[in-house]
N, C-alpha and C positions, 0 to 999 in steps of 0.2 A: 722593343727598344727602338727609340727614333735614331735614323740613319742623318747623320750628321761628323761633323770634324771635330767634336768632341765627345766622349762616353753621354750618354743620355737615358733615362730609362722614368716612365711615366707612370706613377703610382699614385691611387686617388685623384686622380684632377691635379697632380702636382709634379714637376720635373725634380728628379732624384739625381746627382753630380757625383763624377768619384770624388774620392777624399780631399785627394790633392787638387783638385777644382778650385780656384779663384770664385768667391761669388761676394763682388762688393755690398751689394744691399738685396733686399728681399724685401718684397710686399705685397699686398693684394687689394684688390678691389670689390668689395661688398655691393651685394644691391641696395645695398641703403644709400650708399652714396652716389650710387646712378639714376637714382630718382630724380633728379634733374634734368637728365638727356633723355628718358624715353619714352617712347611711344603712346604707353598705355600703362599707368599704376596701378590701376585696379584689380582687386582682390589676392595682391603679391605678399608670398611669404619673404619679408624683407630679411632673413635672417639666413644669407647664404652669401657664397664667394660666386662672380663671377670667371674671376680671372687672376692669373697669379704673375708676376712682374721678377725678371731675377737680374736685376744691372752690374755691369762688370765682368762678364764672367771671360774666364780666361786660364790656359792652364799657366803653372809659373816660370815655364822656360819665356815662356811667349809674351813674357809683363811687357819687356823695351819697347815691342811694336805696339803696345796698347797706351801709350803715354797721351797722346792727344784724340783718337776715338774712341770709343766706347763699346764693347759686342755686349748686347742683352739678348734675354730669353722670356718670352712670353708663352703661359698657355691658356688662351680660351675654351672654358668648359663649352658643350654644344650644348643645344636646346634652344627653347623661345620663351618669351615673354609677353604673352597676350598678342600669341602671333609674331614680336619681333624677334630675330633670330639677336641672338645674347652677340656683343660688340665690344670695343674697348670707348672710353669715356669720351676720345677724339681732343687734339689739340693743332694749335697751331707751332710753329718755330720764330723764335726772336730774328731779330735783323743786323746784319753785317755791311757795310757799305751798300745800303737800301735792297738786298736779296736776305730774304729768309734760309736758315742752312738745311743742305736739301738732308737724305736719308737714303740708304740702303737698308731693304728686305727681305727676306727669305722664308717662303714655307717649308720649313721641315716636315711636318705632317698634315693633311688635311688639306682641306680646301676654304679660298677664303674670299671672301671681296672689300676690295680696299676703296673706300671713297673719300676722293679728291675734289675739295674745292678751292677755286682762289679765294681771297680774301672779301671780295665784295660777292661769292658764288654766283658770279657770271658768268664760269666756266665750273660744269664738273664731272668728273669721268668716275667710272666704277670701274675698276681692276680687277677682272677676274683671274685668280692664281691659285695653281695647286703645288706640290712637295712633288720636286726641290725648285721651284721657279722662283726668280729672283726678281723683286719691283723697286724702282727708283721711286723715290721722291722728290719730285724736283722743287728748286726753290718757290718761294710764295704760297705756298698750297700749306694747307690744314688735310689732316686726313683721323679717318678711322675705319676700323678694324673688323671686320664683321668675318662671324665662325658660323659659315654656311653646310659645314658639313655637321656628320652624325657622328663624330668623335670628336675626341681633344685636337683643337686646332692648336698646335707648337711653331711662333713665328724667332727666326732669329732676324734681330738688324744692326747696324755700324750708322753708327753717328758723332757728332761734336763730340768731345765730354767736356766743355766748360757750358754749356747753357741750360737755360731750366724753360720746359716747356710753357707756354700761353694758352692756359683754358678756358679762361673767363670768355673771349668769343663763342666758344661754343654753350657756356653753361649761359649768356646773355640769351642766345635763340633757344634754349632747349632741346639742344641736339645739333646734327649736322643737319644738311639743306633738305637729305633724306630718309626713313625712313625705311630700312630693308626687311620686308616681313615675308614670313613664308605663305606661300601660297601655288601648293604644289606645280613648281618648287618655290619658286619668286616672287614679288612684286616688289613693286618700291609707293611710299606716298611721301608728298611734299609736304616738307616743315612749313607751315601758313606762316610763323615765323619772319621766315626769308618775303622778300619780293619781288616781282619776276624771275623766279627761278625758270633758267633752259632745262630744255630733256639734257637727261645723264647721257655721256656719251660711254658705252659698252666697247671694252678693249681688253684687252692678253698682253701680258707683258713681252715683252721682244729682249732676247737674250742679246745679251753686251759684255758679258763677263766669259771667260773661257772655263775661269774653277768653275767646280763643283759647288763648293762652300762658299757663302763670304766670310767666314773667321779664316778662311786660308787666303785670303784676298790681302786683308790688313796684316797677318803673318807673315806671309811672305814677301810683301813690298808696302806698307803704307805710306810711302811717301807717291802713290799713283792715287791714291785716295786724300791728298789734301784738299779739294775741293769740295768736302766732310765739312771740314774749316775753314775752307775760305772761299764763299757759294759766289763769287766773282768768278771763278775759275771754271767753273761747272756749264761745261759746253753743247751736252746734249739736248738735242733738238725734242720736242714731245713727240715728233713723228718718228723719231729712232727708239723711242721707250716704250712706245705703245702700239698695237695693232689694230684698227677697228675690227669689230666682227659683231653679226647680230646675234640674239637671245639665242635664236636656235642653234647657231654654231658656237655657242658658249655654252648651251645643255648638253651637248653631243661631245664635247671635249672633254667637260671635267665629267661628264655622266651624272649631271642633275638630276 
C-alpha cells in the first residue's frame, strides 16, 4: 500500500481507493495513442495501457477545500519501449494574464524524471524525484512524466480545475525536446524535431512545503495555494525549486 494522505492500495497497474473516495473521472492512456510522442514504434504490441489517470480525487469531508484546485492520481506502469523508459503523453498549460498556470507534484511511489521545457525549449531541466518528494511547476513550461524506476510509479498533483490542458505543441514535434531511454541506467537523445536544443540542465527538487503530503496542503489552507489560479502571484524563483547536481550525484541519491 502506497504511503500517502489518503487510503491507497495498487493492484495490477491500477490504484484501488476506499469506498467513500471521491474519484471524479477516470481514464487511461493506451500505446496506441502514444504513437505519436515516441521514440521508436517499431515492432510494438500496440495493444496495452501505459498509464492510468484518476482526476478529482478527494475524500467528502474535504470537497469545500477542493472547489477551485483539483488533487489527481496517476500511475505509470515501468518498463521501456524500444529502449524508451514508458512516460506520460507531455502537455503544456493555458495562459492567464500572459503566465501559464504553474502545478504541484508528488511521488508517492517510485522514482521519476520530470522534463521541463519552456515554450520555445530554450530552457530545459530534467527533475529528478523520488517518494515523497514534491516538484513545482512553474509557469510557462510544458512537462512530462517519465517512470524511471522498476515499479509502478504513483504521482499525486494540485492544479487549476477550470483549464483543459495544451497538447498539440507537443503531438506537433513528436514528443518533448527529449528523449529519455535507458541505457544502464540513462541516456537522453534530442527530438531533431526541436532546433537548437541546450543541454538539459540536471536538478533535485528543493523542498518548500513543510507537509508531508500535497492533498494535506490544499486541506488544510488553500487559499496559500491560489497562485494554482492565479500564476501572477506565483513567486518562486527556479533557484529556490531546484538544485543543480550532476548524473553521478543523481545515480547515488535515488540508487540508479
Amino acid at each position: 500500500m502506497a504511503k500517502y494522505s489518503l487510503w491507497l492500495r495498487i493492484r495490477n497497474h491500477q490504484l484501488i481507493f476506499k469506498k467513500n473516495t471521491r474519484v471524479e473521472d477516470e481514464s487511461s492512456r493506451d500505446l496506441e495513442e502514444m504513437k505519436e510522442v515516441l521514440f521508436d514504434t517499431s515492432n510494438l504490441d500496440f495493444n496495452c495501457t501505459l498509464y492510468h489517470m484518476y482526476r478529482g480525487v478527494y475524500r467528502p469531508e474535504d470537497e469545500k477545500n477542493f472547489q477551485n484546485i483539483r488533487h489527481d492520481l496517476t500511475l505509470i506502469t515501468p518498463g521501456t519501449l524500444n529502449q524508451e523508459f514508458i512516460k506520460t503523453y507531455g502537455h503544456y498549460h493555458p495562459k492567464a494574464k500572459g503566465l501559464s498556470f504553474p502545478e504541484i507534484y508528488q511521488v508517492v511511489q517510485g522514482k521519476a524524471l520530470f522534463l521541463l521545457q519552456d515554450e520555445k525549449a530554450e530552457k530545459v531541466f530534467f527533475v529528478f524525484a523520488q517518494s515523497p518528494e514534491i516538484v513545482i511547476i512553474p509557469p510557462n513550461f510544458g512537462h512530462i512524466t517519465v517512470n524511471i524506476s522498476e515499479k509502478d510509479l504513483v504521482l499525486a498533483n494540485l492544479v487549476d480545475r477550470h483549464f483543459n490542458s495544451l497538447y498539440e505543441p507537443i503531438t506537433e514535434k513528436k514528443g518533448g525536446a527529449f528523449y529519455i531511454l535507458e541505457n544502464n541506467p540513462i541516456k537522453w537523445v534530442p527530438n531533431s524535431r526541436y532546433k537548437n536544443l541546450p543541454q538539459p540542465i540536471l536538478v533535485r527538487p528543493n523542498p518548500v512545503f513543510e507537509e508531508e503530503f500535497i492533498y494535506d496542503l490544499c486541506r488544510k489552507n488553500p487559499a496559500r495555494l491560489q497562485w494554482l489560479n492565479e500564476p501572477h502571484q506565483f513567486n518562486y524563483q527556479l533557484s529556490e525549486l531546484f538544485i543543480s547536481k550532476s548524473l553521478a550525484e543523481i545515480k547515488q541519491e535515488l540508487k540508479l
